[in-house]
N, C-alpha and C positions, 0 to 999 in steps of 0.2 A: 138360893140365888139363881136367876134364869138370866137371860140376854134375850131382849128385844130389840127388833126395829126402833128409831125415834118417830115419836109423835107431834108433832107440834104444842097440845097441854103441857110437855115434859120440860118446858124452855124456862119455867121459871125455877125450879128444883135445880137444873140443872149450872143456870149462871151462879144462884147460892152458893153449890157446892163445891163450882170453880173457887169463889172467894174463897168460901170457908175453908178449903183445900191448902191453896196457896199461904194463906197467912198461918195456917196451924202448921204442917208438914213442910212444906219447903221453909222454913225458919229456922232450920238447924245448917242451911244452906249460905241465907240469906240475910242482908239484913233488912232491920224495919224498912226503911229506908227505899232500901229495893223492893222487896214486897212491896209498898206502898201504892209505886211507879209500877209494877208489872198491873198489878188487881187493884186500883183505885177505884176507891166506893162510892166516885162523883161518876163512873162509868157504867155504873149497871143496868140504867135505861136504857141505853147505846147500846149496849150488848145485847141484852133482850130481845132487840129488833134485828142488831147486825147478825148476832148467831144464830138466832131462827132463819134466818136464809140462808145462812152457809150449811146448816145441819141437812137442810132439806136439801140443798145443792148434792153434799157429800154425801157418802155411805157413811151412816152413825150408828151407833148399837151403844142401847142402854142398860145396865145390869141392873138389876134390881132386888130386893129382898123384901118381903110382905108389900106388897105395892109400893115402895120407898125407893127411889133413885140410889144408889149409892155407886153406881161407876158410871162415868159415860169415854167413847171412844169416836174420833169419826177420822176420815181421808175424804181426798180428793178422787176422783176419776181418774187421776194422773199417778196415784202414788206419794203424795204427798200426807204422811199425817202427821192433823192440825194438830188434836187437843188429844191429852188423854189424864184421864182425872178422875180417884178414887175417895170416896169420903173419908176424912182424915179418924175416922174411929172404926174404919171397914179395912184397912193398909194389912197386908200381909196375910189376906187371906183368898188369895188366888180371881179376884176381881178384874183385874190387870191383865192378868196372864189368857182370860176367859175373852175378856174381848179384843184383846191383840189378835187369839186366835181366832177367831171370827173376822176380824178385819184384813189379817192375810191370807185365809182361805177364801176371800170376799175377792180379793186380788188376783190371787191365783185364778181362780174362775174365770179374772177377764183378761184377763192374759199379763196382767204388769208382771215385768221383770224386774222390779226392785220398790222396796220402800222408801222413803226418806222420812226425816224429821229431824227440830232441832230440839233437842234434849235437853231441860235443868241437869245443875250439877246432882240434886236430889234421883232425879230418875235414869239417869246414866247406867248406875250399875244394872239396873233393873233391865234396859235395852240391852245391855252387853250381855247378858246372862240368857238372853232368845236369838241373840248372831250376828245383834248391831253393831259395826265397826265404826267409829269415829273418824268421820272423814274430814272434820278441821273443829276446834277450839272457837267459839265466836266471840264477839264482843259485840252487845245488842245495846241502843239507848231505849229507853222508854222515860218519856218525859224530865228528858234532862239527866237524868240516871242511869249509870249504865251496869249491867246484870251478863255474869257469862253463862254462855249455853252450849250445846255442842252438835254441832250437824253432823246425823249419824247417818247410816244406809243399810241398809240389807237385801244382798238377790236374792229372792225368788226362784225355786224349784218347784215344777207345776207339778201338782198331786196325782 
């Protein structure tokens, strides 16, 4: 497995594996129901076009195995990370962990003093187990359905 930069080619693999992601792994979370409303399969044009601008906006890093997409991760300029998403038959084998650290040594570099993001109840532990503290419990709608998440942070100590 390597991490790369995002490439713009990498946008369609990569909104796939969001779906594929979300409705396989987060389901022991979640229900249909919610999955449904978070990753709805009438959205994936929309994505396509809206994520490729945000990737290219933010710092993104893609992991990869034999030329195959299987993790992507990106932030903000600000400290803000959006998405972070392993392929559900690649889970537990340090993917995660590979481009987190590349994302906050990415930060570190430019000087942010803290991360944020809001976290599935699936990837929670996974946050808290690298120093994310949860800084409130959310309650999110997504098309009428509402899905809990949790807005976590972590400061930064420059290298």
């Amino acid at each position: 497995m390597r991490t790369r930069v995002f490439q713009s080619a990498d946008i369609n693999q990569m909104v796939s594996l969001f779906y594929e992601t979300v409705h396989a792994v987060n389901a022991r979370d979640y229900t249909t129901e919610q999955l449904n409303a978070w990753a709805p399969k009438d959205e994936m044009d929309a994505k396509l076009i809206n994520w490729k601008n945000s990737f290219v906006r933010n710092i993104t890093y893609i992991a990869e195995t034999n030329d195959e997409i299987v993790g992507f991760g990106d932030m903000t300029q600000n400290g803000y990370l959006d998405r972070l998403f392993v392929r559900k038959d690649f889970q537990g084998q340090g993917i995660a962990t590979a481009l987190m650290n590349r994302l906050e040594s990415e930060a570190r570099k430019i000087g942010l003093p803290q991360i944020e993001t809001e976290a599935s109840i699936t990837a929670k532990p996974f946050f808290e187990r690298r120093g994310y503290q949860v800084i409130e419990p959310q309650t999110v709608e997504r098309k009428g359905i509402t899905l809990v998440n949790f807005k976590m942070s972590k400061r930064l100590i420059a290298e």
